[in-house]
N, C-alpha and C positions, 0 to 999 in steps of 0.2 A: 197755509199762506202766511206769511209773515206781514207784519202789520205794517203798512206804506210807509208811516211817520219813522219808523225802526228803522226801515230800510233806508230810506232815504238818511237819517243820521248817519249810520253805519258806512254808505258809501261816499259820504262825505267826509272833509278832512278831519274829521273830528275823532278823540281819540275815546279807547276801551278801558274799563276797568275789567279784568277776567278773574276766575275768582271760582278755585278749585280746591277738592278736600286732598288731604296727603292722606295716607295711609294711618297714621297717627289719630287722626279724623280732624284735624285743626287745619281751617280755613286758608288758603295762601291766595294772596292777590298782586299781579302785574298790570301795571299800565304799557295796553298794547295798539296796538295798529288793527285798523277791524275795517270788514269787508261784509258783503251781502251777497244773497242772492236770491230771488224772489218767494225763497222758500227758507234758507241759513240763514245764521249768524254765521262769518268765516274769521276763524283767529288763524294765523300762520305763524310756525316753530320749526325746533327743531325735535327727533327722533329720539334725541337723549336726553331732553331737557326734563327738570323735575316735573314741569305742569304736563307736559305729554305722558310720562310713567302716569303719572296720579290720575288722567284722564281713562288710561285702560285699566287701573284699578279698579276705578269710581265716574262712569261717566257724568257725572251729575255736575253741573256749571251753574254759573252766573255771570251775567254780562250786563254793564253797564255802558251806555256810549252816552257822553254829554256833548253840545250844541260847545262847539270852541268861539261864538260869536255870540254865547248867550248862556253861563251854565246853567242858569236855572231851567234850564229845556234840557231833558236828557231823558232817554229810555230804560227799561230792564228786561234784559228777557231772562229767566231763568227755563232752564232744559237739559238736555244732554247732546253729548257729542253722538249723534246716529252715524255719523259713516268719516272718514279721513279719506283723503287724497294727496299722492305723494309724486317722488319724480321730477319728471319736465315741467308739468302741471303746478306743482304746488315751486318749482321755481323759477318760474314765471310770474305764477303770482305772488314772490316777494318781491320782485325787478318793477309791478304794477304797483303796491301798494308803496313802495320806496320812492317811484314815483308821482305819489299821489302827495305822499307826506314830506319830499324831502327835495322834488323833481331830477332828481337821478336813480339810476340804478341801486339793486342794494350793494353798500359795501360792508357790511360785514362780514367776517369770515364764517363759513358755513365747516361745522363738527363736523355734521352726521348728514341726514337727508332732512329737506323740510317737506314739510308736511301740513298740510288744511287739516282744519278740525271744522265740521259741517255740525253747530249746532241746532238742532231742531229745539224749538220753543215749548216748553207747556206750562208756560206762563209768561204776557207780554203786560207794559205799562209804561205810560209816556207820563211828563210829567212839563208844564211852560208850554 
């Protein structure tokens, strides 16, 4: 179970720090759009993108989400990505999270397929 304070950040408008090894083993970080689920952390990408290769390489992550009304309030979960979700599914929930952050649809043009990355925690910590 994910930690309420987490959750509740995360489905709020406030944004992600994500934060994956490359292959190289050197740290890469994106400011992303983050989502929850009473169990995940949920980043959404795409199929080809560096941080998705590096994530089947290496599932091992870090997620930061900070309070946009407060930063000194922000979470970390550090874990790995346990399972992806693709499809309808996962483009849908870029059309939600577009919505949440932008209140439209997404417009970006989409490569490949997108795709949820369901990270599971093993290790949570709030902070504010």
């Amino acid at each position: 179970m994910l930690d309420t304070a987490i959750r509740d950040l995360a489905r709020g408008k406030n944004f992600a720090a994500f934060t994956v090894l490359l292959p190289s083993g050197q740290p890469m970080t994106h400011v992303m759009w983050v989502d929850a689920t009473d169990e995940h952390v949920l980043i959404n990408t795409e199929r080809h993108r560096a941080k998705f290769q590096a994530v089947e390489a290496d599932p091992r992550v870090t997620v930061m989400v900070w309070d946009a009304a407060n930063p000194y309030h922000y979470a970390e979960v550090r874990g790995t990505v346990a399972g992806t979700v693709g499809g309808d599914v996962a483009r849908r929930h870029i059309d939600a999270l577009a919505n949440k952050y932008t209140g439209g649809n997404y417009a970006g043009q989409i490569q490949s397929e997108r795709v949820i990355l369901q990270i599971e925690p093993a290790r949570e910590r709030v902070w504010g």
